[in-house]
N, C-alpha and C positions, 0 to 999 in steps of 0.2 A: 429448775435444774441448772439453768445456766447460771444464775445467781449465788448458788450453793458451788458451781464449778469454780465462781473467782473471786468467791471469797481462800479456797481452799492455796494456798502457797506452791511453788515451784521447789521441785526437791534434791537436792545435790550430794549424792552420796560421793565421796572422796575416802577410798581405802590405798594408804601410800604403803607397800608392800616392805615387810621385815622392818617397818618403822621402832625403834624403840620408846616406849613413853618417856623413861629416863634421859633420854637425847634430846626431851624440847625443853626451854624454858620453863613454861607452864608447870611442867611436871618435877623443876629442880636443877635443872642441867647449865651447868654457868655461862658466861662469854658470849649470851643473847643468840643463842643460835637459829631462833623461831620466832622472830618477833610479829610474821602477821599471824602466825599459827598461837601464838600468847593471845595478840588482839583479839583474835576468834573467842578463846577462853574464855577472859574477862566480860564478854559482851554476852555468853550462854553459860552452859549449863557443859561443867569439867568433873568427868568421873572419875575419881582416883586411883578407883581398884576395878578397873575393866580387865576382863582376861579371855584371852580367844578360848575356840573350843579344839582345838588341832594347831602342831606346829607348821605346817605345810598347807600353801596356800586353795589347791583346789577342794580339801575336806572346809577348810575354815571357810573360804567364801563364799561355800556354799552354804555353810551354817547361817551366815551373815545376810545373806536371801532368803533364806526360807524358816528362819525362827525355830528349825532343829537343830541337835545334834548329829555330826555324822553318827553317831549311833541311829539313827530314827531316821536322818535322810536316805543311809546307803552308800554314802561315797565315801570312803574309809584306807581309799588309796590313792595314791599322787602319780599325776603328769602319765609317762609310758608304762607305771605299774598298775594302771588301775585295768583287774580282772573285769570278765564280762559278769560274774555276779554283782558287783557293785550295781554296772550300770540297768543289769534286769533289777534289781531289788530299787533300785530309783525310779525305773518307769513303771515298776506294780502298783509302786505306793502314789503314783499321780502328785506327786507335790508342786504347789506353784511358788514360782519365785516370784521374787517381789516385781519387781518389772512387769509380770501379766497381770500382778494383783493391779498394778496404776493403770495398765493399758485399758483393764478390762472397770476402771472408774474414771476413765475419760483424760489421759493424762496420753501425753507424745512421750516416749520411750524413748533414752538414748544412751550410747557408752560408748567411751574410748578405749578399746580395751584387746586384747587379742587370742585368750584364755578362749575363746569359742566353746563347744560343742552344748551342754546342756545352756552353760552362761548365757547362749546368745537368745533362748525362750524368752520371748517376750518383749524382745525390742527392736524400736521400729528403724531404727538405725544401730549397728552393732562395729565396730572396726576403728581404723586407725589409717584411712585416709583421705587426708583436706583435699579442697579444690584449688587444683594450682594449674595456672595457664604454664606451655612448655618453656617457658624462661625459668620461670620460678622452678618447673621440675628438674630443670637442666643444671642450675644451679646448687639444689638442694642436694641432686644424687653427686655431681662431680666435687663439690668443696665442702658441704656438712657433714654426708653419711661418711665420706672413706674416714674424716676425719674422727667421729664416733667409733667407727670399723677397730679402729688400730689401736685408738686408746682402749676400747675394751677388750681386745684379744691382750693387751700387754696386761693392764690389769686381772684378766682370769688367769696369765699362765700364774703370776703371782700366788694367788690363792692356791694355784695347781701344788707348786710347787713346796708351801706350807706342810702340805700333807702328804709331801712324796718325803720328807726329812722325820714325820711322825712314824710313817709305817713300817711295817717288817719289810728289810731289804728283800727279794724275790725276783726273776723272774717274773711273775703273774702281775705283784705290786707291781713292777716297770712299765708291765706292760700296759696297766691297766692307766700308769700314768701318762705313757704315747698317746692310752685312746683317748684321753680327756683333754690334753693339750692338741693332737688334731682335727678333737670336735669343735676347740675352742677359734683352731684358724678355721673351720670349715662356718662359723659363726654367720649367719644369715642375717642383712644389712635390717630385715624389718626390724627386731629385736634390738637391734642400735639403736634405732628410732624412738622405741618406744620406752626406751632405757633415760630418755631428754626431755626435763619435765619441760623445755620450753617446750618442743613440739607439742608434747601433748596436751597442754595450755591453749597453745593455738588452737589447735582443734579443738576443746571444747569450747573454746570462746564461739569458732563459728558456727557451731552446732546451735549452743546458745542464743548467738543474734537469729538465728534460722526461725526459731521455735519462737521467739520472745512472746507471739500473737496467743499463746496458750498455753494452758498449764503444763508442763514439762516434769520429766522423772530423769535426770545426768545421772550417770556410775560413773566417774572418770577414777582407773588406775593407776598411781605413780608405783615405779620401779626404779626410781634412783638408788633409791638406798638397799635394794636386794643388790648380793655380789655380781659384779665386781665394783659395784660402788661408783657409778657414772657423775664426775661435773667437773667443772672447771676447776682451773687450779687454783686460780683467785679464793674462792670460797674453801679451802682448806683452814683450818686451823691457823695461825703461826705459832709455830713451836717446831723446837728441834728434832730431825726425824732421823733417828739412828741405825733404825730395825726396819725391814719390812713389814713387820709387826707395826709399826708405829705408823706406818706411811699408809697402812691400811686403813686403821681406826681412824687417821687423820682424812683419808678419803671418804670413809662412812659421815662423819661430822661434818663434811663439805659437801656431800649427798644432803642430810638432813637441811641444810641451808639454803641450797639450789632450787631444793623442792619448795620453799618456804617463800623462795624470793618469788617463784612464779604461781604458787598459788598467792600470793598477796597482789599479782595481775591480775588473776583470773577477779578474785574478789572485786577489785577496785572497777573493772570492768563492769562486773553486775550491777556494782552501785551507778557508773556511769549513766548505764543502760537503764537505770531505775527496778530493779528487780530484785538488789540487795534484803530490801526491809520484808519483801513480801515471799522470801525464801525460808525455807528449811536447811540447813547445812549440817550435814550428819560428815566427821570426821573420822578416821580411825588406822587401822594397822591391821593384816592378816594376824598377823604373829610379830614377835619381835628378831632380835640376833645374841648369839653371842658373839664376842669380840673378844676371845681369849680368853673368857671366864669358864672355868672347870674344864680347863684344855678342851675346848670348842672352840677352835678356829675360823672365825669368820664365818658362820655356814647360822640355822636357825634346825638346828635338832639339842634333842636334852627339852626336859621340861622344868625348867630353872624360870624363875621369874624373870630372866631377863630376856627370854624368847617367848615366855606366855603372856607376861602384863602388858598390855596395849593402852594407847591412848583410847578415851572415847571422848568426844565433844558436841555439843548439839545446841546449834547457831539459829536461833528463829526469833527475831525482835517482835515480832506482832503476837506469835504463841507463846514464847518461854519471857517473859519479859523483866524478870528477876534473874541477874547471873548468879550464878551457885556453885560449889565447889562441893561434893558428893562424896561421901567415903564407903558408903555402902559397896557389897561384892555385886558386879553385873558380869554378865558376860553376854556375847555377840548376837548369842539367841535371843536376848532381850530386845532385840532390834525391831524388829518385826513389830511382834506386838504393841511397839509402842508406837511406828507410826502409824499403825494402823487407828489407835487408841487416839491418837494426835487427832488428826485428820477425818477421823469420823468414817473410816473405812467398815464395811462391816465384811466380817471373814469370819472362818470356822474357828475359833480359840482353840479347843479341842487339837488342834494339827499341829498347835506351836509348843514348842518345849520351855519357852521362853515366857516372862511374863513383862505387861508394860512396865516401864520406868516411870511413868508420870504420878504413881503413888508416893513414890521416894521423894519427886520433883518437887511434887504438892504441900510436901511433909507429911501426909498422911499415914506414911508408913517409913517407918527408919530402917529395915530391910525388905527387900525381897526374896533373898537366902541365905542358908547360910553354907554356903562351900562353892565351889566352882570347880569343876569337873574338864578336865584336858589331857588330850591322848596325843601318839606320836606312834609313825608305823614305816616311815622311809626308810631314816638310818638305822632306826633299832625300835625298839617295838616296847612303849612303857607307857602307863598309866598314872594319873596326878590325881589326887582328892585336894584342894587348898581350901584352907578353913581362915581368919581374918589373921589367926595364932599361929595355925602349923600346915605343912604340908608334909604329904605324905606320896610316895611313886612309888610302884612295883611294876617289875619287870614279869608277862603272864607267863613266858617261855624259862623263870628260873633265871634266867640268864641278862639279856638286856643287849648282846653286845652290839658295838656300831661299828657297822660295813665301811663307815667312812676313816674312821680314827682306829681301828683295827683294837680296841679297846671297851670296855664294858665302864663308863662315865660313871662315878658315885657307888655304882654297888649294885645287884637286882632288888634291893629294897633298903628305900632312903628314908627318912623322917627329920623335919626339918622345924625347929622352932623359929618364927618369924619376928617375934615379938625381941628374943635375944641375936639373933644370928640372920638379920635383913638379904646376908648374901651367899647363904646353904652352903657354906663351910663346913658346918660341924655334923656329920647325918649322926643321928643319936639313935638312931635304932636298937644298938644293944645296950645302950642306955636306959631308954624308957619303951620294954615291951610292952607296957598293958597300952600307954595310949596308941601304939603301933599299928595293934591287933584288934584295938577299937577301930579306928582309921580304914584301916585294912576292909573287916563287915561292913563297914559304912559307906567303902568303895563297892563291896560288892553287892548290894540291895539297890546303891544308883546304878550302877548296870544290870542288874538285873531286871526294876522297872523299866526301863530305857528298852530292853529287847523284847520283854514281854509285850510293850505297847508297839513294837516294829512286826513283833510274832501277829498279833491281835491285828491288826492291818493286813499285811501281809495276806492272811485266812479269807480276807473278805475279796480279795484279786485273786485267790486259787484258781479258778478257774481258768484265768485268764493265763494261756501258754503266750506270749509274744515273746517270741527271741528277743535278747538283749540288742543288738542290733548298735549303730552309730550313731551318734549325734553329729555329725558330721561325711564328708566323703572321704575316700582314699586320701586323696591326696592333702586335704585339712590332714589329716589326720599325721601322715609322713610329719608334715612341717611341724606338728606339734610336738611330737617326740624331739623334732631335730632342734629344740629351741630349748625346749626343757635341757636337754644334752648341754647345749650352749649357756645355758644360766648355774651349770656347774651339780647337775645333780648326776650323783656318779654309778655305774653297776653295781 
């Protein structure tokens, strides 16, 4: 057992939040923006056409642990909106996330992270604060944080402000834009903190050295690059900044760098430490953004490839030992079963929606699907089918519109040729109905198996009444709303 336990690798999951794949290197993006996140690439295994299964982070990260769909997990609403059916239909179905799955195979559990309530099952350290004697705390709070403080309330009014020049003059519109610029000063210093990938670098380093004596499972979160787009000024761009429009994308591209420069710490660390060769390093992105493409402002709603397509990268020198460049469609659910697949884990297949990746890896198999399935329920409420050629989105409610843009984005039913039109410019829908309408049944038999197998589960916990109940206490609870508020997600 102990022999089988070290041969087995140390596993580092890293999900850097609303990252764009199109924004690294590796994936195309000029001006060397990613160069250790490139190095990673070239050294494993770079999937091309990776795509989340939700635009918003608590459906998708929960896909991303447990190898379902939010169809089949349950959690199908974000941050302060998620109803108590959500969280009864998640604790019927007993799903484990990956974290209990390593716990419960002899692995120390860790995350830097601050998303709590269900997230925090299974691990044996959960949070976002290092040990610092009262110099260093004294420090930290009077000259890092306020300075964090202020540069991200100026950057959210920013954003605020974008979409107070989109929407219908009102009354209500006004008002609703006081509420969002005084949740932005009412802005809570942890969320600054964890918005600086050094910090959260540090801390996983010392988590790391803590653990080094055993096999270990890291989740570290970055959040630079979700709004308002936290880093230094140094790492912007140079180019000329005319628009607040421009000052912003130019802040996102100095986000994507900032994060880059300290996961290239983190890494070079592991190697210090000797741990680098005998890790797993799982890379990736909740979701991505838009940046003013199909009038989405800075925000990650719309199911356009450029808030769905996510990086995936998978760094293990002693397992993958061919780097490889993948074109095959995956998506997030595939995660699971593959390290499970990796690693010699044995688990219920049957529970994942997802299949391993290491048939593709092998060459074995030149797919594992063909389409990849992604929904969207905050700002407006649509469904995606993506095929390698076309996509296709319908809006269930007829309609589509977004709460945020006071606007109905593309249409309630879009179709998208990919192979001519990379950037869903042109929706052909009254163009080419028969593929539309094909598209369309095709979405709806994958949702339909998808809920029959949650219905079919579901039937076997009838009995069971437990109130939906918290994953957390009161007061968790307050702060999480109040952060979500603070990272710009609006009534």
């Amino acid at each position: 057992m102990q022999d089988e336990k070290a041969r087995r690798p140390n596993v580092v999951l890293i999900v850097i939040d609303a990252l764009r794949a199109r924004n690294l290197g590796c994936y195309g993006a000029e001006d060397d923006p990613s160069p250790n996140i490139d190095r990673l690439a070239e050294g494993g295994i770079l999937f091309e056409n990776a795509f989340s299964c939700w635009n918003t982070t608590d459906q998708s990260l929960t896909s991303i642990l447990t190898g379902r769909y939010p169809r089949t997990h349950g959690i199908t609403h974000h941050g302060d909106k998620i109803p108590p059916d959500d969280l009864r239909t998640f604790r019927k179905l007993n799903i484990k996330l990956l974290s209990e799955v390593f716990r419960q195979n002899g692995y120390r559990t860790l995350a830097v992270d601050w998303m709590g309530r269900w997230f925090k099952s299974g691990f044996d350290y959960y949070g976002y604060t290092p040990k610092r004697n009262l110099f260093q705390k004294m420090m930290y709070n009077l000259l890092t944080l306020p300075y964090l403080h202020i540069k991200y309330m100026v950057s959210g009014i920013g954003i605020v402000k974008i979409y107070k020049k989109r929407r219908d003059a009102s009354p209500r519109t006004d008002w609703k834009t006081f509420k969002e610029v005084f949740q932005t000063f009412r802005f809570i210093f942890e969320l600054a903190r964890i918005h600086d990938s050094g910090f959260v670098t540090g801390l996983a380093k010392e988590l790391i050295h803590r653990a080094k004596g055993e096999n270990f499972f890291l989740f570290i979160h970055y959040w630079d690059t979700h709004p308002p787009y936290n880093c230094p000024r140094k790492y912007r761009p140079h180019k000329k900044i005319r628009t607040s429009l421009d000052l912003l994308s130019a802040k996102y591209q100095g986000a994507v760098s900032h994060v880059d420069r300290n996961l290239g710490k983190l890494l070079q660390f592991m190697k210090n430490e000797k741990l680098l060769n005998n890790s797993l390093i799982i890379l990736t992105s909740d979701h991505g953004e838009s940046l003013t493409e199909h009038e989405i402002f800075f925000d990650h709603h719309g199911l356009y490839d450029v808030t769905t397509h996510v990086p995936l990268i998978l760094f293990a020198p002693k397992h993958l030992t061919e780097a490889k460049r993948i074109k095959a469609l995956v998506q997030h659910v595939d995660l699971v079963p593959t390290l499970c697949d990796l690693l010699g884990i044995e688990s219920d297949g049957r529970a994942w929606d997802g299949r391993s990746l290491l048939p593709i890896i092998s060459g074995d198999e030149k797919e594992i699907r063909d389409h990849a399935l992604t929904e969207e329920s905050y700002a407006e409420r649509k469904i995606a089918l993506r095929t390698k050629e076309y996509k296709y989105i319908y809006a269930p409610d007829g309609q589509g519109k977004c709460k945020y843009c006071q606007k109905v984005h593309g249409g309630s039913e879009e179709l998208y040729s990919l192979t001519d039109d990379p950037e869903e410019t042109d929706n052909r829908i009254s163009k080419d109905r028969f593929r539309a309408e094909k598209m369309r049944l095709r979405l709806a038999d994958v949702i339909d198996a998808l809920e029959s197998k949650k219905q079919a589960e579901l039937k076997k916990h009838e009995a069971d009444k437990t109130p939906p109940g918290s994953f957390s206490d009161a007061k968790e609870e307050k702060k999480i709303r109040k952060k979500f508020k603070s990272l710009g997600y609006m009534d």
